[in-house]
C-alpha positions in Angstrom: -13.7 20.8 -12.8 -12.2 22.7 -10.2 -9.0 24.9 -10.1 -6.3 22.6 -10.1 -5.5 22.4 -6.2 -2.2 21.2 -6.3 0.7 19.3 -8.0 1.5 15.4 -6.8 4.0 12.9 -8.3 2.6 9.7 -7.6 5.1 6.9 -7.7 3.6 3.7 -8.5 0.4 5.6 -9.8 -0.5 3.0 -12.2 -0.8 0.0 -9.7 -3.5 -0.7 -7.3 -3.2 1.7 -4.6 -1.7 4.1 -6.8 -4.4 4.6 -9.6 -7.3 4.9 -6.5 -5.1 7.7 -5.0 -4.4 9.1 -8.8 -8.2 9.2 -9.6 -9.3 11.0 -6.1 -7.0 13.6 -6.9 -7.5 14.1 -10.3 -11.0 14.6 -9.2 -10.3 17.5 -7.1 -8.7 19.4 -9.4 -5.2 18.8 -8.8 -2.6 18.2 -11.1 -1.1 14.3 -11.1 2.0 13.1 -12.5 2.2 9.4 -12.4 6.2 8.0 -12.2 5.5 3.8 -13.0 7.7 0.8 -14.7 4.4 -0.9 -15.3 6.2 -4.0 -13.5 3.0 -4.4 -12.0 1.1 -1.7 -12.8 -0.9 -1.4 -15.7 -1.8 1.7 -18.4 -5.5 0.4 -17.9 -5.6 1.1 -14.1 -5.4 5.1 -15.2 -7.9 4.0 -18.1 -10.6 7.0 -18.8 -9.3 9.6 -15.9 -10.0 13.4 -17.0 -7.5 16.1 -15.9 -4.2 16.9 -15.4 -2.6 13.7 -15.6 0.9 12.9 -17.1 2.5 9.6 -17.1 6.4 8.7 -17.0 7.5 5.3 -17.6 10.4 4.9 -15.4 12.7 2.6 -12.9 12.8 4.4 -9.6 15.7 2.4 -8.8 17.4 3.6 -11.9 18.5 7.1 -12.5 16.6 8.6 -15.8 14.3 10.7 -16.7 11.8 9.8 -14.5 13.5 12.6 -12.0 12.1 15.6 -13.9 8.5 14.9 -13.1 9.1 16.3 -9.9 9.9 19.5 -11.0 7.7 22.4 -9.3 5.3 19.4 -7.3 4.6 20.1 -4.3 4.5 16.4 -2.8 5.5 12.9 -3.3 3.4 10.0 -2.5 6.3 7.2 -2.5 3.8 4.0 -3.5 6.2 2.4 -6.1 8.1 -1.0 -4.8 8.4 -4.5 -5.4 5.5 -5.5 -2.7 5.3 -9.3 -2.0 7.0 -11.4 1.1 7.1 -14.5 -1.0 8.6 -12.7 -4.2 11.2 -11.5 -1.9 12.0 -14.3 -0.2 12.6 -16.1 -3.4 14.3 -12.6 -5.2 15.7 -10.7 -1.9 18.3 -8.2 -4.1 15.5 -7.4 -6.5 12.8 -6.1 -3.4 16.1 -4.3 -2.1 16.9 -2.2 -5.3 13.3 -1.3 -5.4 12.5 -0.8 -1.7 15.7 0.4 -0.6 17.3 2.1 -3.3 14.6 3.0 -5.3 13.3 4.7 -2.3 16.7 6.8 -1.4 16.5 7.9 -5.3 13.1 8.9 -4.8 13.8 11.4 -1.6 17.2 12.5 -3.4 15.5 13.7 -6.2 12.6 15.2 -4.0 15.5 16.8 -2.1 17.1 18.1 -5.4 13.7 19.3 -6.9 12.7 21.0 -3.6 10.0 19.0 -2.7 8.0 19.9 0.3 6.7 16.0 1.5 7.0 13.1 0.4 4.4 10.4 2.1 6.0 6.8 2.0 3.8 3.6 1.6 5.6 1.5 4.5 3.9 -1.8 5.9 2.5 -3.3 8.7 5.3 -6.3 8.1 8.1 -4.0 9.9 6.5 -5.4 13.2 6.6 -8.8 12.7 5.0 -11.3 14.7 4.2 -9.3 18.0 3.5 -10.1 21.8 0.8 -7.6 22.0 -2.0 -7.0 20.1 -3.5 -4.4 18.2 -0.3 -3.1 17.8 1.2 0.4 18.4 3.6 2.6 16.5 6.0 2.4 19.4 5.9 -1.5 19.6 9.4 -3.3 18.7 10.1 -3.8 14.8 10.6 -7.3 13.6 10.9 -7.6 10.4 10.2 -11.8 9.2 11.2 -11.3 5.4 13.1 -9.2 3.3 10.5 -7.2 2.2 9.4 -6.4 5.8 12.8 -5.3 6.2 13.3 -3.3 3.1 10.1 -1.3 3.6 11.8 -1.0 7.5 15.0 0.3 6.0 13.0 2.7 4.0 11.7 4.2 6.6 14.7 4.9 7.7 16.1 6.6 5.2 12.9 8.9 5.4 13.9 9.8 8.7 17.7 10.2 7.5 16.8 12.9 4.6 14.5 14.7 6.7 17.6 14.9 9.1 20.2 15.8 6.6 18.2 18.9 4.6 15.9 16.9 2.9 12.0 16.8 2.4 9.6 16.6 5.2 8.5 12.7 5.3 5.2 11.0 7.1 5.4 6.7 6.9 2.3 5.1 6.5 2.3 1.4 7.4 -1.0 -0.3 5.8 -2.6 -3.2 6.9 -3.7 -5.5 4.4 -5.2 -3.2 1.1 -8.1 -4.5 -0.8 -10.5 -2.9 -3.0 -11.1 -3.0 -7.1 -8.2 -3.4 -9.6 -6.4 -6.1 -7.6 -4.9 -8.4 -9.6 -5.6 -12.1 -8.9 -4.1 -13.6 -11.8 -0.4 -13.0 -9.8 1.5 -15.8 -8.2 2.3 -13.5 -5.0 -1.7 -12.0 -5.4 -3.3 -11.2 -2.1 -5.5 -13.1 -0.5 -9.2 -11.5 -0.9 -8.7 -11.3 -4.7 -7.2 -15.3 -4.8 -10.1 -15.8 -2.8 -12.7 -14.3 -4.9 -11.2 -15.5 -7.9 -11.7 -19.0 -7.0 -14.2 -19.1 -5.9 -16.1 -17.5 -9.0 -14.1 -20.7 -11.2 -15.5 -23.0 -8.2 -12.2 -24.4 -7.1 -11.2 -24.6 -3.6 -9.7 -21.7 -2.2 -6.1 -22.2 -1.1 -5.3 -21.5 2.3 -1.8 -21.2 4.0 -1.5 -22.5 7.3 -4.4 -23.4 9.6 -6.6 -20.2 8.9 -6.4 -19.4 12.0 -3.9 -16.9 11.6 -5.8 -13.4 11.5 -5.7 -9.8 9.1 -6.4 -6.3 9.8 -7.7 -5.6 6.3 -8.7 -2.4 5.0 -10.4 -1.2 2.3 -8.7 1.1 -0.5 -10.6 3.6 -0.4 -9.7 3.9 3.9 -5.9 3.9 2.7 -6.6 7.2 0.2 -7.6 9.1 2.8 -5.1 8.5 5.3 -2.6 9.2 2.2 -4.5 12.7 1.3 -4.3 13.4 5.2 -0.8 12.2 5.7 0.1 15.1 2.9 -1.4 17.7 4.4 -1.4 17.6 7.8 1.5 20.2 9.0 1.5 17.4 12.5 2.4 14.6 11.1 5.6 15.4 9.6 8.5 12.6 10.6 5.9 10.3 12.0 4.7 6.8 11.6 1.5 5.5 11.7 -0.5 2.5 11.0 -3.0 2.6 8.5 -6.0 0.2 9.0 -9.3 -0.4 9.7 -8.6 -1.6 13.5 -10.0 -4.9 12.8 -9.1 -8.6 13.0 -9.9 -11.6 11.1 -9.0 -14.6 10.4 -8.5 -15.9 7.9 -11.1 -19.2 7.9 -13.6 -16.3 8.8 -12.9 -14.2 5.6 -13.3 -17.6 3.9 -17.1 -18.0 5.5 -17.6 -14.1 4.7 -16.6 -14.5 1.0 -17.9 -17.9 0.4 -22.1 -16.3 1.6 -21.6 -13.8 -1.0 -20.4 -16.2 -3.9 -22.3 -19.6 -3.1 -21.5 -22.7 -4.9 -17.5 -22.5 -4.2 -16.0 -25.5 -3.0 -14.2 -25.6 0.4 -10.9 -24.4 1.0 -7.5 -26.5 0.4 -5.0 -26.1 3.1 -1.3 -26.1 2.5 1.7 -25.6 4.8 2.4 -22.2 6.0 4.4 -19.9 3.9 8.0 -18.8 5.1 7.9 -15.1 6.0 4.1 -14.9 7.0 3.3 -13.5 10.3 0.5 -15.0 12.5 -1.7 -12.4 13.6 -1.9 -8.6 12.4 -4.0 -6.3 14.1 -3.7 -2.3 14.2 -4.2 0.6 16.7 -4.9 3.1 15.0 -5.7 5.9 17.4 -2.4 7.4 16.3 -3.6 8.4 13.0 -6.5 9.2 14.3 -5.1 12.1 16.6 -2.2 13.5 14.2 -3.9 12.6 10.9 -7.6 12.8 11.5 -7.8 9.4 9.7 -11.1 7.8 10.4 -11.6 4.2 8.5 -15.0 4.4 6.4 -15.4 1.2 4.8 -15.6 -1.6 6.4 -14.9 -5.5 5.3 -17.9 -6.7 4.9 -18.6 -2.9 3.1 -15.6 -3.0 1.7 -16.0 -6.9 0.3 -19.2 -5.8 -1.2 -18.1 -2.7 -3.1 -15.6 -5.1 -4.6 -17.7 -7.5 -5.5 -19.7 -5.2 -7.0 -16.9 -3.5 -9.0 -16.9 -7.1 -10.8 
């Protein structure tokens, strides 16, 4: 393996998102320390990594001993929070401790500990339902539920450190992550791996709304990059940008997509639209593409077929 390259705390490293980003970087050579409650991540996502790779159980929200794994890293990639619109509709304080004050623990103790960057894992639910689609980084927020608005609100505390001494900080806003190791089994799962999961057990898919409502969604691998870019590009300190494939889809049409690749499911049940849920989501992402040099790689139907594959 290669000379370690650098040293990352990756909050959240043990969930979804996290433990892709964990395993790219471990494979270059740099040194990983993974801060995680295992709330909803899981030891077995970092299952089988080689490197340097240390692992801290620990409440972001909470101050512990979590704090000294940023001692001498260079960066921060902020993934850990409480990431569901329907789980915070039903438990709004508990997304706010972790999205909102786990978050201002997180850049306190990057401040402390000299950090140089942290990247924060915002979401394309700050907008909310827009008038103009794909939208733009400069487009109105809206925030629908209290998760859109926590992840909002931690954006701007980003913005607050950077302003008051703190590290420099880049907000990614993702549209709609798929990809391998996403659980299905959860009552606030998303919907590809519900989907899929279903469909597999051949029941009927459960759809909220009409289906007609559409998805930018964007393969995991696509949202590493923009993360590895988003850390190193000196340009894209104190921005925001949306992270996506530039796509949109409904979602009737993933349905159709899904259902040619696992034949013999049975059609979809419809059920009434869940509070919180925006309509359409769609990204411009020429933003990233000039500051970041993000370029989406995968994508849904590639993206769908790597998972499938992954089992």
């Amino acid at each position: 393996m290669a000379p370690s390259m650098g040293v990352w705390v990756v909050t959240g490293g043990a969930g979804f998102i996290g433990s892709h980003l964990v395993a790219w970087l471990l494979g270059r050579g740099d040194e990983v320390r993974v801060v995680d409650n295992l709330s909803t991540g899981k030891r077995e996502n970092l299952k089988g990594l080689t490197g340097q790779l240390s692992f801290e159980q620990g409440d972001i929200a909470s101050e512990g001993a979590w704090e000294k794994a940023l001692a001498g890293a260079e960066g921060v990639f902020h993934l850990a929070a409480v990431s569901s619109v329907p789980r915070s509709v039903e438990r709004p304080a508990e997304s706010v401790r972790a999205n909102v004050l786990g978050t201002a623990r997180v850049l306190a103790a990057a401040r402390a500990g000299k950090v140089r960057r942290v990247v924060y894992a915002s979401s394309s639910s700050v907008y909310g339902d827009t008038r103009r689609l794909p939208v733009r980084e400069d487009d109105p927020t809206n925030p629908l539920s209290p998760y859109a608005a926590s992840k909002l609100g931690g954006e701007f505390l980003c913005r607050a450190f950077r302003a008051t001494g703190g590290p420099e900080a880049v907000c990614l806003r993702f549209f709609n992550v798929f990809g391998p190791r996403q659980d299905p089994t959860s009552a606030y799962a998303a919907v590809i791996p519900r989907f899929i999961a279903a469909l597999r057990a051949g029941k009927p898919p459960e759809v909220y709304g009409d289906g007609e409502q559409t998805r930018d969604f964007t393969y995991v691998e696509n949202v590493v990059d923009a993360l590895v870019c988003a850390m190193e590009t000196r340009a894209a300190d104190g921005g925001a940008f949306n992270v996506a494939a530039g796509g949109r889809t409904s979602i009737n049409r993933l349905l159709a997509i899904l259902g040619e690749r696992l034949p013999g499911g049975k059609g979809a049940r419809y059920s009434p639209a869940r509070i919180g849920d925006v309509k359409h989501s769609s990204a411009d992402i020429s933003r990233a593409r000039e500051a970041l040099g993000y370029e989406p790689r995968v994508d849904l139907a590639s993206g769908i077929d790597r998972l499938l594959a992954a089992g």
